[in-house]
Backbone as CSV, one residue per row, in Angstrom:
resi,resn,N_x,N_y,N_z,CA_x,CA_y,CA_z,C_x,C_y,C_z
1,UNK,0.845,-1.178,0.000,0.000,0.000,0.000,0.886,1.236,0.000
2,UNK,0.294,2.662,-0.342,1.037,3.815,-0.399,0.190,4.684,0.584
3,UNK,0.703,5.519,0.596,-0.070,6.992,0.659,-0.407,7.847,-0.285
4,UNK,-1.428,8.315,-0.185,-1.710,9.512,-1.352,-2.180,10.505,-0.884
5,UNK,-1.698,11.773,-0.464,-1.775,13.022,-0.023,-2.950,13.602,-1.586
6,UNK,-4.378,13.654,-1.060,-5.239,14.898,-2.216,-5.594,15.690,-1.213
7,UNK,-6.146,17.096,-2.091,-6.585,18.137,-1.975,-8.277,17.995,-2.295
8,UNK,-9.324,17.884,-1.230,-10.734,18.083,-1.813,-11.439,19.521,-1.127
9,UNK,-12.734,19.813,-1.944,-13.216,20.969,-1.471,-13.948,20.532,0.062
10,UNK,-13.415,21.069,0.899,-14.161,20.805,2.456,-15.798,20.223,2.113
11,UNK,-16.510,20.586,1.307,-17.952,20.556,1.170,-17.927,19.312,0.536
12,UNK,-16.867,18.661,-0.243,-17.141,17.144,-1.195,-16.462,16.351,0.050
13,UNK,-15.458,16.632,0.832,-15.002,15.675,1.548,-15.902,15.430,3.107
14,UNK,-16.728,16.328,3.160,-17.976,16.357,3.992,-19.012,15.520,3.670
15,UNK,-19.240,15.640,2.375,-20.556,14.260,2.093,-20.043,12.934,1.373
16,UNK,-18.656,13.299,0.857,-18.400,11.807,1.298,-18.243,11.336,2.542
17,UNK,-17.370,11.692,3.589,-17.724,11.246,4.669,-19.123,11.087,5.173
18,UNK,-19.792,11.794,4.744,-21.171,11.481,5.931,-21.846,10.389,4.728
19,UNK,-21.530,10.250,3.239,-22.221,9.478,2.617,-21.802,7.400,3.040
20,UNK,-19.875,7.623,3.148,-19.265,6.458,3.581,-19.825,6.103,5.079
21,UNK,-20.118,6.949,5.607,-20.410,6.520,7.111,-21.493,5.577,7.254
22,UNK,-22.949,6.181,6.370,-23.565,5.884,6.132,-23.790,4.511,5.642
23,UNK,-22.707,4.264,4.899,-22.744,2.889,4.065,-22.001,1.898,4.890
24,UNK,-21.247,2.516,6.195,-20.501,1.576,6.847,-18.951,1.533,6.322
25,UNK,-18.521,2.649,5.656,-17.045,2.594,5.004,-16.828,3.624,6.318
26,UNK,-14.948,3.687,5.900,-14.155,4.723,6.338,-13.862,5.442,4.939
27,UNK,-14.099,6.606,5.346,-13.186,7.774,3.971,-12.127,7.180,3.118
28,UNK,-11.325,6.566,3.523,-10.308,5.662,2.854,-10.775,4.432,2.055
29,UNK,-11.651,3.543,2.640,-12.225,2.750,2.020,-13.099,3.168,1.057
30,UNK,-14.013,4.251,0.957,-15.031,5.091,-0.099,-14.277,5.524,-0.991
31,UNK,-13.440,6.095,-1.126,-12.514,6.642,-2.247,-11.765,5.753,-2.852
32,UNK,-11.270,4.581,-2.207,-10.146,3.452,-2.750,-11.612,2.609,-3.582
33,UNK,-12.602,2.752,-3.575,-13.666,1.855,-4.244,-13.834,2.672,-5.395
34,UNK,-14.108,3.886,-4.922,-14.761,5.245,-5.567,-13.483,4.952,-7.104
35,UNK,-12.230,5.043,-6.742,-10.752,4.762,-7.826,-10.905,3.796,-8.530
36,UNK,-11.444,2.671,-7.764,-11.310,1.592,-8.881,-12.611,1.207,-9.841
37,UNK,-13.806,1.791,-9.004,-14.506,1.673,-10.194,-14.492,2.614,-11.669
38,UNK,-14.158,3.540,-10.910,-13.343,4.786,-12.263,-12.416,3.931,-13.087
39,UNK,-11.455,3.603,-12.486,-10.435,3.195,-13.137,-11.441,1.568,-13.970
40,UNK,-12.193,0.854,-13.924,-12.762,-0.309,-14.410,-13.097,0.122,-15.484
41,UNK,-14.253,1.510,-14.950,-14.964,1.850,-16.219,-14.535,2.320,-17.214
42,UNK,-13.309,3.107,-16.868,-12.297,3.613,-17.865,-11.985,2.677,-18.767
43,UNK,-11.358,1.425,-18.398,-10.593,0.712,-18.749,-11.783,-0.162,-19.596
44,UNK,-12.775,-0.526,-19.077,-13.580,-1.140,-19.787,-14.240,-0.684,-21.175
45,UNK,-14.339,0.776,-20.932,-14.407,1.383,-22.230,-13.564,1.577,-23.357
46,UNK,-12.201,1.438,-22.553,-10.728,1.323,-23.849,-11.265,0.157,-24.488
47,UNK,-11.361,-0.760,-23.619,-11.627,-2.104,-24.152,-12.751,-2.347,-25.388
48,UNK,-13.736,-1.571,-24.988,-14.533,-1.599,-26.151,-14.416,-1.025,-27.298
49,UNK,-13.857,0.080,-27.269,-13.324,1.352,-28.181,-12.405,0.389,-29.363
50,UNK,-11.604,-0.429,-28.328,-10.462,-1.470,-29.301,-11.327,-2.269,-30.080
51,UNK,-12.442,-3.315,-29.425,-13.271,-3.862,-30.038,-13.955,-3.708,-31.477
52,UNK,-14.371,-2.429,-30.901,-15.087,-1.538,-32.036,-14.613,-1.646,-33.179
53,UNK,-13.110,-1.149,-32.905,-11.952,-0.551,-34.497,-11.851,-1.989,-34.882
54,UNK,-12.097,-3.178,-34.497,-12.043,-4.425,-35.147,-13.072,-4.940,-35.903
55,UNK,-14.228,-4.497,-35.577,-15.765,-4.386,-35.897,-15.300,-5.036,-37.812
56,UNK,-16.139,-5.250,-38.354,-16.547,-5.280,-39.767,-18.112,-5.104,-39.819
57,UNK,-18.449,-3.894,-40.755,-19.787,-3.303,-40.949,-20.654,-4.703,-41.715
58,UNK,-19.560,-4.864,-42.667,-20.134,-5.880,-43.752,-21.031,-7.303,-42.891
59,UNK,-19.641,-7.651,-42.251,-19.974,-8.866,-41.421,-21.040,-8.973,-40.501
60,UNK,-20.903,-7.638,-39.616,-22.485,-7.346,-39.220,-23.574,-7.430,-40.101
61,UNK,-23.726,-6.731,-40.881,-25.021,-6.818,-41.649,-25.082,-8.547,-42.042
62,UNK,-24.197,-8.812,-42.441,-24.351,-10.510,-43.042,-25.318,-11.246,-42.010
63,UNK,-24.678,-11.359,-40.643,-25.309,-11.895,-39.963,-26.974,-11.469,-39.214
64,UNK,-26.924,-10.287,-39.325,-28.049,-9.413,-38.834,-29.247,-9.877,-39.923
65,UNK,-28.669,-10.030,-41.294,-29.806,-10.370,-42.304,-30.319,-11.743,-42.183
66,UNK,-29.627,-12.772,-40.843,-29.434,-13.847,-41.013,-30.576,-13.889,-40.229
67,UNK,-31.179,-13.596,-39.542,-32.223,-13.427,-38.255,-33.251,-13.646,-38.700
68,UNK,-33.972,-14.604,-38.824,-34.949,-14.673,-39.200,-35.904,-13.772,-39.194
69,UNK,-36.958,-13.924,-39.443,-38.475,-12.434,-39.430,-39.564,-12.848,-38.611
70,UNK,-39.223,-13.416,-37.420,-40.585,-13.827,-36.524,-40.506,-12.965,-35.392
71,UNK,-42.423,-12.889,-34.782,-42.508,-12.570,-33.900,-42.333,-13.057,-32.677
72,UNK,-41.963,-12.517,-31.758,-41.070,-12.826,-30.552,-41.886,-13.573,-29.598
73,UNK,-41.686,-15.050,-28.993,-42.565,-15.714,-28.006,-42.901,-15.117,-27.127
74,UNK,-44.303,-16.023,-26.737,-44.665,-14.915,-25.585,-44.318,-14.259,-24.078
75,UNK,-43.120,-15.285,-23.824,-42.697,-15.232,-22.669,-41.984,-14.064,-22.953
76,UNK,-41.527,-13.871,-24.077,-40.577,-12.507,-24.225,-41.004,-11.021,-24.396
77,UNK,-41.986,-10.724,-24.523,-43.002,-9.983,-24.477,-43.520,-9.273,-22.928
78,UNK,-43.282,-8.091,-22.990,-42.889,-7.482,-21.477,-44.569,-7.032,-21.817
79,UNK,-45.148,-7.286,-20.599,-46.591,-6.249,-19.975,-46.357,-4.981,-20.421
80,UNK,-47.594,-4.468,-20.254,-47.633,-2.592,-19.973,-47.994,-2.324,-19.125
């Protein structure tokens, strides 16, 4: 583990604390969660971004045309 000396505005480091308290964290623990889901989502989005640029338009459509033309069973069919 390290240390990491930040700077927050008194008013954000106020409701995180009273928000972590709340949840049963310490300030340290809320922010070290708070980092890594940033850092996931970040990362998870590179990930897709890469995906993407691999994509083929063509190949999509090929298969998309492949789908048959029926209507959807009924179990799949959400209420109103």
């Amino acid at each position: 583990m390290s240390i990491l000396s930040i700077e927050l505005p008194e008013s954000l480091e106020k409701s995180i604390e009273a928000l972590a308290s709340k949840q049963g964290y310490t300030l340290n623990q809320f922010i070290t969660a708070a980092a890594t889901e940033k850092l996931e989502a970040m990362a998870g989005l590179e990930f897709l971004r890469n995906e993407a640029k691999l994509g083929n338009r063509e190949a999509f459509e090929h298969y998309l045309n492949a789908v048959p033309d029926v209507s959807p069973h009924d179990d799949d069919i959400l209420e109103e």
